[in-house]
N, C-alpha and C positions, 0 to 999 in steps of 0.2 A: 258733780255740780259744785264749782267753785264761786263763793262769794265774795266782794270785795272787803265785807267787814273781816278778813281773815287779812292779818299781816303777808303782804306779797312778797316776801322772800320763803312763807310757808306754800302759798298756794304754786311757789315755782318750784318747790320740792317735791310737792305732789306731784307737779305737771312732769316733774322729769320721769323721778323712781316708778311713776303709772304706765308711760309710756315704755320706761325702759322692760320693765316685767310683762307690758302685753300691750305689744303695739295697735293691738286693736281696739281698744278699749276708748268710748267715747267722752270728750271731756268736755264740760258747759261750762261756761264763764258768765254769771248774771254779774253786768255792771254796776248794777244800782249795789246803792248801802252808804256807801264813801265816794266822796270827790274828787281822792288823789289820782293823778297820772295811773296810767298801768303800760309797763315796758312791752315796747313790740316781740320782744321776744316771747313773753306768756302767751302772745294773741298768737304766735305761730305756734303753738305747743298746743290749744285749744281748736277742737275740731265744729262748736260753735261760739262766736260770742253772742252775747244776749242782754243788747241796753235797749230802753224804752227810746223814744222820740228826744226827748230831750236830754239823755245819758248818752244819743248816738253823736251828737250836734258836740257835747262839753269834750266827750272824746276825742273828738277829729280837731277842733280846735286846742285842746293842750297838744297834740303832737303836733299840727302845725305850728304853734306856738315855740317848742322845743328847737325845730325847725331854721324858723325864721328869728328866735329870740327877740318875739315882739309881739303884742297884742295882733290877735289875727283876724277878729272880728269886725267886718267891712259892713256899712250900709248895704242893704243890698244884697246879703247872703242868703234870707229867705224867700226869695225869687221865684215864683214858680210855685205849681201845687204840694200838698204836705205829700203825696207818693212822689215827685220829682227831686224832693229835697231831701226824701228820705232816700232815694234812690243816688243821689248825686254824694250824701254823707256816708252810705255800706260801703261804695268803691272806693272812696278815700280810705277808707278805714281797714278795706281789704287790701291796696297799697301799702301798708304799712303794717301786716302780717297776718289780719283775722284772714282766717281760711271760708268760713260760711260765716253770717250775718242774721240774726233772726232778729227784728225790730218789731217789738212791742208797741201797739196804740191802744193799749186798755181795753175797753170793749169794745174799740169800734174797730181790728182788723189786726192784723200781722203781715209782715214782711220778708222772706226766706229770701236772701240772698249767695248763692251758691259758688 
């Protein structure tokens, strides 16, 4: 289980040397802690990520940010129910390398995206 309060050139050392000694071996990525970016490339090395509802939303919007080098955030993005939105933000977010998707709603429910 990797967290984000760990400087991410450590947790991309992990994710390598772990993978490299046992390719089977399952790695978690919890988003919460820190607000920084995190490189698609961790999110492909991670065989879940794991941000709450609104760690999935600031996610998708810095890479599209990266992206587009521009504020990404349209009127209008919350469109739709909180499972459509969450569902419309894991495939984005699987687009740009997380392999599975598990979103956190506190106590009201979770989200496995495969």
């Amino acid at each position: 289980l990797l967290q984000r309060e760990i400087p991410e050139f450590v947790n991309e050392i992990i994710l390598r040397e772990a993978k490299k000694y046992n390719k089977d071996i399952i790695i978690l990525q919890d988003v919460g802690g820190d607000d920084r970016p995190i490189k698609s490339t961790t999110l492909q090395y991670c065989d879940y990520v794991i941000p709450n509802q609104s760690e999935l939303k600031r996610l998708v919007h810095s890479f599209l940010q990266q992206e587009e080098g521009e504020n990404t955030v349209q009127d209008g993005d919350d469109d739709g129910t909180e499972e459509e939105q969450v569902i419309k933000y894991a495939n984005i977010l699987q687009k740009y390398g997380a392999n599975n998707v598990l979103v956190t709603l506190g106590s009201k429910d979770l989200y496995l995206y495969l």
